[in-house]
TORTOR-448358 format. One line per 5 residues: number of its first residue (from 0); their letters; for each residue y, x, z of C-alpha. Coordinates in pm, whole numbers, plus 32768, in hexadecimal, padded with zeros to 4 digits. Layout:
! TORTOR-448358
NUM> A> Y/X/Z  ...;
! end
This chain:
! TORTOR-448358
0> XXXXX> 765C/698B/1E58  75D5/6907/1F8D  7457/69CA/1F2C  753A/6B1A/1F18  75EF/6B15/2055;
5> XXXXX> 7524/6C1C/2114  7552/6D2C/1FF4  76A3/6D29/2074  7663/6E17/21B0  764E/6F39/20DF;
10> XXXXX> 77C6/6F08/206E  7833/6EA5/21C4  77D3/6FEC/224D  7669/6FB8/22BA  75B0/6EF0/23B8;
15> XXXXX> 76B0/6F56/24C5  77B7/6E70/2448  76BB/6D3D/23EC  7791/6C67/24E3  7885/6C29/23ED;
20> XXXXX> 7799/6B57/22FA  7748/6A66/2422  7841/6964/23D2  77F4/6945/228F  7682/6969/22C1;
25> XXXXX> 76A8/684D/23E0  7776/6775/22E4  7659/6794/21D6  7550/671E/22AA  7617/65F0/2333;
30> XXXXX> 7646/6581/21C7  75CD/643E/2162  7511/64A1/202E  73A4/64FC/2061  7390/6618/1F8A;
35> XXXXX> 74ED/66A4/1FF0  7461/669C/2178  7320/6723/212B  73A9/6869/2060  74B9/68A2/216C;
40> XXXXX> 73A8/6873/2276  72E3/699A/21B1  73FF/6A6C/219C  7405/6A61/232A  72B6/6AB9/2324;
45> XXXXX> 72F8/6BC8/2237  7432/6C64/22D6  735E/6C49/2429  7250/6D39/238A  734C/6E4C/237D;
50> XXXXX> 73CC/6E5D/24C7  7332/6F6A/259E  72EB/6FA7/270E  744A/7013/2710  7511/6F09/2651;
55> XXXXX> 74BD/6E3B/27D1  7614/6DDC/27CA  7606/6D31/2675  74C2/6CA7/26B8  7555/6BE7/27D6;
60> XXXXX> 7667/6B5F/26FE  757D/6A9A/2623  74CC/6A3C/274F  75E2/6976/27AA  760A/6903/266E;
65> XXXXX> 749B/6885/268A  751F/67CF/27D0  7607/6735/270A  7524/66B0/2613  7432/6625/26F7;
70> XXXXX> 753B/6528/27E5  74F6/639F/278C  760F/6319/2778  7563/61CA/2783  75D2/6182/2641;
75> XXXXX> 7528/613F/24EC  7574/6287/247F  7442/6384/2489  74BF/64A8/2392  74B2/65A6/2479;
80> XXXXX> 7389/6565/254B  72B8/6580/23F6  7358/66D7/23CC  7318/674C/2523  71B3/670E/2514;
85> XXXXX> 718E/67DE/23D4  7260/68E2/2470  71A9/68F5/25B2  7073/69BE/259E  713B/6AEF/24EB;
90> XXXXX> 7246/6AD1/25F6  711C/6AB7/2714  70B5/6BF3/2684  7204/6CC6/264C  7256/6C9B/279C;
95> XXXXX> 7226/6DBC/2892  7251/6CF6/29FB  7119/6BD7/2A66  7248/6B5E/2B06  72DD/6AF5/29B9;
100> XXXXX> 717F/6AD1/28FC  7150/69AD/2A05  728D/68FE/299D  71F1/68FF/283D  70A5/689F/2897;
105> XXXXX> 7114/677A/2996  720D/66EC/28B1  70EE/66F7/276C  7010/661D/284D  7121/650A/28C5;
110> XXXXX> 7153/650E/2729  6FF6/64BA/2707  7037/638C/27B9  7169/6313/2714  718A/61D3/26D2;
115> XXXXX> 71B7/6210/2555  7072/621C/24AD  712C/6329/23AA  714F/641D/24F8  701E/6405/2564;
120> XXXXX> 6F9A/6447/23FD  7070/656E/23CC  7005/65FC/2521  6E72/65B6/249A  6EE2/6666/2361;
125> XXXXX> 6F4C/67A2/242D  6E55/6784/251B  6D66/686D/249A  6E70/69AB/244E  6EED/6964/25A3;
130> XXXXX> 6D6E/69BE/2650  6D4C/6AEF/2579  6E49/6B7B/2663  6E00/6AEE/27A1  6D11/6B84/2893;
135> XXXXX> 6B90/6B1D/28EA  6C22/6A48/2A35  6D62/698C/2939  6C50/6941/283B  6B1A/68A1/28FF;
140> XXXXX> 6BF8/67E8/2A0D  6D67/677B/2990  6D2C/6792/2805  6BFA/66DF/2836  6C3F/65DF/2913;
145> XXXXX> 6D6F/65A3/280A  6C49/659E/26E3  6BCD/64A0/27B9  6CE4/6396/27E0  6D01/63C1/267A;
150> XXXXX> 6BC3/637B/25BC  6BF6/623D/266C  6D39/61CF/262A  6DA2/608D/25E4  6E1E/6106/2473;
155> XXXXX> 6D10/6139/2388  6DC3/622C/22D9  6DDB/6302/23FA  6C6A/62CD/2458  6C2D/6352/22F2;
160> XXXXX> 6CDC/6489/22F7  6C37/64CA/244F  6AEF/64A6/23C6  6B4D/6559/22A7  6B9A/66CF/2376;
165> XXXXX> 6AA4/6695/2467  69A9/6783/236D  6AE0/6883/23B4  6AD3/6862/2539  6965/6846/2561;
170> XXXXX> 6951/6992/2492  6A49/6A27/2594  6992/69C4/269A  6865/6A54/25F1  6918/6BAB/25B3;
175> XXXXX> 6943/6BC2/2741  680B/6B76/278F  6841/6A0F/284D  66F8/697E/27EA  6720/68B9/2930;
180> XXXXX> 6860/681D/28C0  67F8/67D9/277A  66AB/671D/27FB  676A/6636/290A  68B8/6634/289D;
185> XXXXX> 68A2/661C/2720  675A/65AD/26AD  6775/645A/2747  68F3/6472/2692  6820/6445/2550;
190> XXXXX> 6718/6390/258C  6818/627B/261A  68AC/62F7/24A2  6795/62A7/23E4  678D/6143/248A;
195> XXXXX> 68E4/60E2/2460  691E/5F95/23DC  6A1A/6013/22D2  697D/6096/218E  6A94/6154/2170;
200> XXXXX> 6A42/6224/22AB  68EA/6238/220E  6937/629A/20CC  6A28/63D2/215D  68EF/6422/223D;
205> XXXXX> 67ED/641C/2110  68EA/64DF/2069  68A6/6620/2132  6749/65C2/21E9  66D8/66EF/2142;
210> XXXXX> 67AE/67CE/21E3  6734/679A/2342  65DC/67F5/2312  661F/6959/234D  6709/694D/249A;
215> XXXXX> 665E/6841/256F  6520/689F/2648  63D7/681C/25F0  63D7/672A/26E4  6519/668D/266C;
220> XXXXX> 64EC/66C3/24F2  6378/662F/251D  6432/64FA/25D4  6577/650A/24AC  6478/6519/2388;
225> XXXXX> 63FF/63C6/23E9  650C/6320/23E6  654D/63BA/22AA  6433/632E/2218  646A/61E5/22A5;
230> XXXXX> 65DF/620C/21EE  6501/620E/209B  64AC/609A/20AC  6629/6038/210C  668D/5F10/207D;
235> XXXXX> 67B0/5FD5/1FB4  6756/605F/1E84  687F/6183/1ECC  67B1/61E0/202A  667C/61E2/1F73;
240> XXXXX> 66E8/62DB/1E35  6784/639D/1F0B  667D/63DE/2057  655D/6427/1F5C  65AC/6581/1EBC;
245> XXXXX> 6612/6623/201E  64D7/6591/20A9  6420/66D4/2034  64D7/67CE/20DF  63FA/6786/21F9;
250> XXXXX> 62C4/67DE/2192  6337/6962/21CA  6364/6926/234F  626B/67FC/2394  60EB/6826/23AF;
255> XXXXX> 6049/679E/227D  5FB0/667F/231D  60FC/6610/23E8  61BC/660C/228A  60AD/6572/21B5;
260> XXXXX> 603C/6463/2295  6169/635B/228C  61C7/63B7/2156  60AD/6354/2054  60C2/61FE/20D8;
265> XXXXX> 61F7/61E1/209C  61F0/629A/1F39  60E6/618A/1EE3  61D2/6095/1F49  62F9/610F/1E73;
270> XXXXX> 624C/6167/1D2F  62D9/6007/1C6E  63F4/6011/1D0A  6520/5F49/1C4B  65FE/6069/1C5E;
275> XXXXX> 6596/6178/1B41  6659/6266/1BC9  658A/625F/1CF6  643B/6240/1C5D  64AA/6376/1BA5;
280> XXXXX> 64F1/641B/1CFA  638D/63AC/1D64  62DD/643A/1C43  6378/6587/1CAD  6319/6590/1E0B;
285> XXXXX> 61E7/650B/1DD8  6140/6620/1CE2  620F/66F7/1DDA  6109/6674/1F03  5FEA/6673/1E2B;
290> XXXXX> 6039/67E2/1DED  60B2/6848/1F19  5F4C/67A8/1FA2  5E74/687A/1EAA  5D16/67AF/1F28;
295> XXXXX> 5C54/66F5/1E51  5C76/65E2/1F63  5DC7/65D6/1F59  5DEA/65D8/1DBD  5D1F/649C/1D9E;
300> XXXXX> 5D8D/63DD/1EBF  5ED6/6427/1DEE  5E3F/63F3/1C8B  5E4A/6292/1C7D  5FC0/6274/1CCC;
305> XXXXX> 6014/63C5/1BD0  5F41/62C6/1AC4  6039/61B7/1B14  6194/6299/1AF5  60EB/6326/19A8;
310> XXXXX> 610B/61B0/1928  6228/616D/19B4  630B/6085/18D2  6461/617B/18EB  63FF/62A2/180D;
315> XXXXX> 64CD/6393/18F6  63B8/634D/1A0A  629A/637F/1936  636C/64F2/18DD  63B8/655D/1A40;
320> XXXXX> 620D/6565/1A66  61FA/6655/1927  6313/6716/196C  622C/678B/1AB8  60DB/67C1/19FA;
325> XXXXX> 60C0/6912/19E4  60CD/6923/1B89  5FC0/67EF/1B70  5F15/68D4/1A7D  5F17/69FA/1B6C;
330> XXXXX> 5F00/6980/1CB0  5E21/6835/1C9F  5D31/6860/1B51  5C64/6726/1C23  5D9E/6643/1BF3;
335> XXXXX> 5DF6/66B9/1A77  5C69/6630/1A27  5CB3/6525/1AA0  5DDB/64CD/19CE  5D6B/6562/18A3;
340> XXXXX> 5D39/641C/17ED  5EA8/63B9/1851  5EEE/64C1/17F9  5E52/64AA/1689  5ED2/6355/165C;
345> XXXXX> 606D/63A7/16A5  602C/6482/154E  6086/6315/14B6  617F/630A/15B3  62AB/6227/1518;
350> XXXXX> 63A9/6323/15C6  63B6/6487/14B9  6434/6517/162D  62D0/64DC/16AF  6231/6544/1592;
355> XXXXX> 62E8/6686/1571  62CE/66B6/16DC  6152/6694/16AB  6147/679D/15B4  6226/6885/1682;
360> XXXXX> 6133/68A0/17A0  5FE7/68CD/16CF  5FF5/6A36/16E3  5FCD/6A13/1883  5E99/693E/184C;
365> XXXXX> 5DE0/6A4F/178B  5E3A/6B67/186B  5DFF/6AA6/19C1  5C9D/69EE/18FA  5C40/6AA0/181D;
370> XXXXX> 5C52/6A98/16AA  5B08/69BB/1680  5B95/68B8/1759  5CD9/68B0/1674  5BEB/688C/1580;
375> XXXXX> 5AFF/677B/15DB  5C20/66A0/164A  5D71/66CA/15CC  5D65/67CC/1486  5D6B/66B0/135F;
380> XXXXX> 5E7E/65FC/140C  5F3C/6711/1448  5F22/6790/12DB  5F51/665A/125A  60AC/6666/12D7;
385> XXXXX> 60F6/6732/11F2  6132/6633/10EA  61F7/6541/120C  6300/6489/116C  63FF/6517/124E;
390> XXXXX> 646D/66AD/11DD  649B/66D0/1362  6329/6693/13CE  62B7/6783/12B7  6391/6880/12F6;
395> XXXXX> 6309/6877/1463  61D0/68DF/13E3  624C/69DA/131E  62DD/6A75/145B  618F/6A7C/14FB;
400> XXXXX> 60F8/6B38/142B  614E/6CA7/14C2  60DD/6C3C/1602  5F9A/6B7B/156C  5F48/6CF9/1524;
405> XXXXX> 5F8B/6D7A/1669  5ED0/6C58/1717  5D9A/6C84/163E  5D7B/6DAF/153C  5DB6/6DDD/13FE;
410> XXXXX> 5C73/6DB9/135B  5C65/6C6B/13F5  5D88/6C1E/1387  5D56/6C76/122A  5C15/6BDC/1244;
415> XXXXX> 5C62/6A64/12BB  5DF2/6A54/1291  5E7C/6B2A/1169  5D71/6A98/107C  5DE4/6955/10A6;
420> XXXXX> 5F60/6991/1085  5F03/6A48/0F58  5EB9/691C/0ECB  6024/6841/0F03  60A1/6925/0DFD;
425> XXXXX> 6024/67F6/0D03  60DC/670D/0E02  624D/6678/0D8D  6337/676A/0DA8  63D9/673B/0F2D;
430> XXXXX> 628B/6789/0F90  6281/68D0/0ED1  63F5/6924/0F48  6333/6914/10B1  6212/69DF/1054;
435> XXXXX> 62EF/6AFA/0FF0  63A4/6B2F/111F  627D/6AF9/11DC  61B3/6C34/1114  62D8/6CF6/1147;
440> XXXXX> 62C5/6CA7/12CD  614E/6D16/12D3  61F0/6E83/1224  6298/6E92/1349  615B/6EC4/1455;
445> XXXXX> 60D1/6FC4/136D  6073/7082/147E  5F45/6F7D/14CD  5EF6/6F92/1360  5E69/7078/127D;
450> XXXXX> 5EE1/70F2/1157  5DFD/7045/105A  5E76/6F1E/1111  5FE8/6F92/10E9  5F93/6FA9/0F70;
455> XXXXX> 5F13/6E73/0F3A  6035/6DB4/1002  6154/6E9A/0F28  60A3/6E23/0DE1  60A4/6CD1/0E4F;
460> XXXXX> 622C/6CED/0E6D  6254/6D9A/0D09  617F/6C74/0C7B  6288/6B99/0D00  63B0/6C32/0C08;
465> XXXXX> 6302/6B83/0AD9  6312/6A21/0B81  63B7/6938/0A6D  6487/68C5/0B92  65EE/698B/0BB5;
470> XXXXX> 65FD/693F/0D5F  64A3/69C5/0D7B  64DA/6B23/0C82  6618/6B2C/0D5C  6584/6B33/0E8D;
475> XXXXX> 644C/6C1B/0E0B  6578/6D08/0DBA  6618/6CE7/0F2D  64B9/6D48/0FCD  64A3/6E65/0EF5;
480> XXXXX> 65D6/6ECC/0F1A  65CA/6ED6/10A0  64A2/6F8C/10B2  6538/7084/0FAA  6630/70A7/10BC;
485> XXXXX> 655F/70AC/11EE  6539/720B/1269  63E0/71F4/12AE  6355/71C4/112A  629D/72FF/10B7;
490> XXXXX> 62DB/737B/0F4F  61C2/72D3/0EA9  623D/7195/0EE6  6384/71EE/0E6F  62FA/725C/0D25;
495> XXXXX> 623D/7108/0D2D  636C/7057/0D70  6471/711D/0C91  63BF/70A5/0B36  63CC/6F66/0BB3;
500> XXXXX> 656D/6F60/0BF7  65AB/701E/0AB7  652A/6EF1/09E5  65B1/6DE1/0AC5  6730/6E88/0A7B;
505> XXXXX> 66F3/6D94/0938  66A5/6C6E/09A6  678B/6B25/0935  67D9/6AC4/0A95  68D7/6B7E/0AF9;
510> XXXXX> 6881/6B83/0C8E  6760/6C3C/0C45  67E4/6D20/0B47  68D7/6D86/0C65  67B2/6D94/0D8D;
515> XXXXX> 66EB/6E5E/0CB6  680B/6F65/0C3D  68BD/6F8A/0DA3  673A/6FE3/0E54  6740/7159/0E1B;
520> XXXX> 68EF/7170/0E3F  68AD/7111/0F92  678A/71FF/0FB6  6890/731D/0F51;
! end
């Protein structure tokens, strides 16, 4: 009941009698049990948010109250300190008097102090809420010199949590305009961060690095991002996964060369690292700086190290490269040449995730090279997956094929790709499952195609519902019947098509006697 408390002041006649829920409020967040303190302390907070300028008199009563909570008895017992500094930056703000907003704000600080390592995390916890509604002098003189005893407390757990809202202050700051203050006052904060001899402070640093790069000035990113980068070769493999994918971020504020120059050493450094996790992270951010370069230059001095991530031992690695080749494609056509034979060779790729992966981006090599490069260098491969022993990888390259005919057109398509699928149709049978819902994908970009084309593909389908094979006739019948369905199909295929159904309605498997017979009920 202790979470429902407040939505009594309705049915004690409003805000102006909120005085008499203090004692049990103040009972509640003296209890002993954590989560019993903590929802009593919220109901405060709560209650607190409906009292108006004139509900002063009540506001003053939990003031006291607040008092109450905060004396030491110099005991063990710490209950209602840990409520006070939840309650505090609500009450700081309900209050209508500085007179009484200073009793808050100079009993929150001597909390921050306590003795107690709990108190002085509960105060951290708080800390941010309680500079949202403090002024420009509270926040960049007493809150911060507070931020300041804290991130280098004696507790590691408190150092953590004040690492872990300094994002949240330094944004504040940022939002008033105290570049100054940011630059002297918290910029050395996390540098000194950064170079902490805990991993744990690390590792909550790393954790929102990325963050920063948007609120500090140049000067101070420039200086933050290198010690970032230095964070990448920490001796924890936790620091290390976690620093690389917010090292990026900074490329939007820094100069190209400032953000390029200390980190390809150290992305040569990192490439074998034991950790996959972060040589997957690496892989990322560096096709993201290859990209993000666009120079020839740039692409080879990164080539060799792209070369050794594309044989990397962990699949997953080798994946997080493909998954960016269509930007490589795009942006850097100097550094896909020059992995076009790794490229090639990852078609044997023991992973069916590369492979498929592989196929996927094809259609972004012919549109950013052109279709005679795709031809020349990767088109046998790539149709040769067709007959891969995994469904997965063929069905990938079924899925290209509406964007193959965007990328190219469809003459060439016809031409160099359809011919050759044409031919799996004498293939065993998983192959031919494949090829159907690949000609029915090509249907589907008729607008790149024309209608002879259209013709030929449709007949290619019907020739499918004679297939001694039940799965295959069944999955002939599915195609037709979606495009029977598909708004877009004219009435000559329909009449095409309707023949076709009619004599499928008695077949001997009974899935595709009911495929064929449902097509034109769902038409209607």
């Amino acid at each position: 009941y202790q979470r429902r408390v407040h939505g009594l002041v309705p049915f004690i006649g409003g805000p102006t009698h909120a005085k008499v829920l203090i004692p049990l409020l103040e009972s509640l967040c003296n209890a002993e049990e954590t989560l019993v303190r903590s929802a009593g302390s919220a109901s405060v907070v709560k209650v607190l948010k409906t009292l108006g300028a004139e509900h002063k008199a009540i506001t003053k009563e939990y003031l006291e109250m607040y008092k109450r909570l905060v004396i030491d008895d110099g005991g063990e017992v710490f209950y209602g300190r840990v409520s006070a500094c939840q309650i505090a930056p609500q009450l700081f703000q309900s209050l209508p008097d500085q007179v009484d907003k200073n009793v808050v704000r100079e009993a929150y600080v001597k909390l921050s102090v306590d003795e107690l390592s709990i108190i002085r995390r509960a105060t951290v916890a708080s800390f941010v809420e309680f500079c949202n509604f403090g002024d420009y002098e509270l926040r960049i003189n007493e809150l911060l010199a507070m931020l300041k005893h804290l991130i280098v407390d004696e507790c590691s757990s408190v150092k953590i949590m004040t690492v872990e809202i300094l994002p949240a202050y330094t944004k504040l700051l940022h939002e008033m305009k105290a570049f100054d203050i940011i630059g002297t006052e918290v910029g050395p904060l996390l540098k000194a961060a950064c170079e902490d001899s805990s991993w744990r402070v690390k590792c909550a640093t790393a954790k929102d690095f990325n963050l920063y790069a948007a609120i500090l000035p140049l000067e101070t990113a420039q200086q933050i991002y290198r010690s970032g980068v230095t964070l990448m070769s920490d001796d924890e493999p936790e620091v290390r996964q976690l620093i690389v994918p917010g090292i990026f971020s900074y490329s939007s504020v820094l100069p190209l060369d400032s953000f390029l120059q200390p980190l390809v050493p150290m992305l040569q450094l990192l490439y074998d690292d034991p950790v996959p996790e972060v040589r997957k992270a690496i892989a990322d951010l560096t096709v993201d700086a290859a990209v993000l370069n666009g120079t020839e230059n740039m692409a080879n001095s990164l080539a060799d190290l792209m070369v050794k991530l594309l044989a990397d031992e962990d699949g997953y690695v080798r994946l997080r490269v493909l998954s960016k080749l269509k930007k490589i494609a795009e942006d850097v056509p100097a550094l896909l040449t020059r992995l076009t034979p790794n490229l090639k060779n990852l078609f044997g790729d023991s992973n069916w995730r590369v492979r498929r992966a592989l196929c996927l981006g094809m259609p972004a090599v012919v549109s950013s090279m052109g279709p005679e490069y795709f031809q020349n260098h990767f088109i046998n491969e790539y149709l040769h997956a067709m007959k891969d022993g995994v469904s997965e990888v063929r069905l990938g390259v079924s899925e290209t094929f509406p964007a193959m005919i965007e990328s190219c057109n469809g003459e060439w398509f016809f031409t160099h790709i359809y011919n050759t699928v044409k031919q799996t149709t004498k293939d065993e049978y998983l192959v031919r499952l494949i090829v159907i819902g690949g000609l029915r994908a090509i249907l589907k970009a008729s607008t790149s195609l024309s209608d002879n084309h259209q013709s030929e593909v449709l007949v290619s389908i019907i020739g499918f519902t004679k297939d001694a094979v039940p799965n295959v006739r069944l999955k002939a019948a599915q195609a037709l019947s979606s495009i029977v369905n598909d708004p877009n199909t004219d009435a000559t295929k329909l009449q095409l098509i309707k023949p076709v159904l009619q004599e499928l309605q008695s077949d001997k498997d009974k899935d595709v006697k009911y495929y064929s017979s449902t097509a034109f009920l769902l038409k209607k």
